[in-house]
C-alpha positions as a Markdown table, in Angstrom:
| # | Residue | x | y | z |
|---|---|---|---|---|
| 1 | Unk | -3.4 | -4.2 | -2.0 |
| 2 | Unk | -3.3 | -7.8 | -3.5 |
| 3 | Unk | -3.9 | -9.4 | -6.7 |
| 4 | Unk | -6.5 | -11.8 | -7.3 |
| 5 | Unk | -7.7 | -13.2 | -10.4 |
| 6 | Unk | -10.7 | -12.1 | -12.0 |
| 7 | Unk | -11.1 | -9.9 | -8.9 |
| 8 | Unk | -12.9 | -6.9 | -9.0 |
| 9 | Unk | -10.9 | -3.5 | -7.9 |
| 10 | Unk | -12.2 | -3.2 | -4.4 |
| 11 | Unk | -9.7 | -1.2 | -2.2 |
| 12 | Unk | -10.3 | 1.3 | 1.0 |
| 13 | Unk | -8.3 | 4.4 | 2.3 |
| 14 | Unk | -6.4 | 3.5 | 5.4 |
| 15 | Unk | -4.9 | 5.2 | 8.4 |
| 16 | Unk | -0.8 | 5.7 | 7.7 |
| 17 | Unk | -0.4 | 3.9 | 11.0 |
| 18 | Unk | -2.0 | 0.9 | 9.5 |
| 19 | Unk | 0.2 | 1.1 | 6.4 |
| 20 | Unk | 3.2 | 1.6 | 8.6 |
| 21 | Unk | 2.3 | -2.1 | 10.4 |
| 22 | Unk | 1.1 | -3.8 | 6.9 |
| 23 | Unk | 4.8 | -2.6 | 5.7 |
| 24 | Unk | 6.3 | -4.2 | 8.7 |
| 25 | Unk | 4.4 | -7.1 | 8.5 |
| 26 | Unk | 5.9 | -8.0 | 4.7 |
| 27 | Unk | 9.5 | -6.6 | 5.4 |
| 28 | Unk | 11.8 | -9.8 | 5.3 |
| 29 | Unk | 12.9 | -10.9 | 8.6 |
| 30 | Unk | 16.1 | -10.1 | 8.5 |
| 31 | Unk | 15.4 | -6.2 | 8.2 |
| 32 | Unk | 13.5 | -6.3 | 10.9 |
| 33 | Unk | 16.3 | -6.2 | 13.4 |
| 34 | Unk | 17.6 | -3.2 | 11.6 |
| 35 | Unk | 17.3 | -0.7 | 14.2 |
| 36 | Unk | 16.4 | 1.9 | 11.6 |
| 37 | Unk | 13.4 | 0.2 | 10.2 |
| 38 | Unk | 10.4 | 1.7 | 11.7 |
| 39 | Unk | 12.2 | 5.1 | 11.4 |
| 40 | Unk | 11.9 | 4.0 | 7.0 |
| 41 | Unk | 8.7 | 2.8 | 7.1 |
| 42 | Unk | 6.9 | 5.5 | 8.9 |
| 43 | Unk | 8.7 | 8.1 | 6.5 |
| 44 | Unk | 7.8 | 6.1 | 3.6 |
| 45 | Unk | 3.9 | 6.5 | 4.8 |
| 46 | Unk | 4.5 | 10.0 | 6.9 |
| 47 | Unk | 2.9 | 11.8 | 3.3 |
| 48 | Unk | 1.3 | 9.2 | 1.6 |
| 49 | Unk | -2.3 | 8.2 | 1.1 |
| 50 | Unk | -2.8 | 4.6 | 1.6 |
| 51 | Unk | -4.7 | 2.2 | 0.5 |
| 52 | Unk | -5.7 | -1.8 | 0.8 |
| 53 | Unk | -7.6 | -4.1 | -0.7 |
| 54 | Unk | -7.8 | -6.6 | -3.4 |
| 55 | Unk | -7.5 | -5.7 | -7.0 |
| 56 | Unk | -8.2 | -7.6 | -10.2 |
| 57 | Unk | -5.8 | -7.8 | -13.4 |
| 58 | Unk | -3.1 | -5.0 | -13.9 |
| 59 | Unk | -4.4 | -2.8 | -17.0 |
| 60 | Unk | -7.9 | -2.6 | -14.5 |
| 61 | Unk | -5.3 | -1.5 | -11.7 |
| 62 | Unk | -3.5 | 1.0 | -13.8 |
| 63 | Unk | -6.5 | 2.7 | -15.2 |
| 64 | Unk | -7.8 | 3.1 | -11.6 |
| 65 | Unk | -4.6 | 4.0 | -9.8 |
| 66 | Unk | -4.4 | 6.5 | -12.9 |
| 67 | Unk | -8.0 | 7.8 | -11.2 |
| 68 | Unk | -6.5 | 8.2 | -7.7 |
| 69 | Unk | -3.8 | 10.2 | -8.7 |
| 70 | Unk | -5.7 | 12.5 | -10.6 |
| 71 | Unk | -8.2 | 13.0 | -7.9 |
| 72 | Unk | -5.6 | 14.8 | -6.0 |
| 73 | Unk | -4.6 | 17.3 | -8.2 |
């Protein structure tokens, strides 16, 4: 997710395969040739629930991200 001001919190659950290519996509060029990369990435993703999406100011974000994670208990 990105910031943009005086944006409201408006985010969607992804596919981890789609995080594992948004990750790739802002990893800095030079660890791209790193042949252990992908291998990072996808473990980084392999458990997690993933998200995009804009989002406003970061108290708004806490709060909801605060939400998310107790949703899953």
């Amino acid at each position: 997710m990105h910031h943009v001001r005086g944006a409201q919190w408006n985010i969607c659950r992804i596919p981890q395969s789609e995080a594992l290519l948004l990750r790739l996509k802002n990893t800095p060029r030079e660890m791209e040739d790193s042949p252990n990369i992908i291998d990072c990435l996808r473990s980084a993703v392999s458990s997690a629930m993933c998200y995009t999406g804009v989002r406003g100011e970061a108290g708004e974000t806490a709060d909801r991200v605060i939400e998310l994670l107790s949703d899953l208990r």
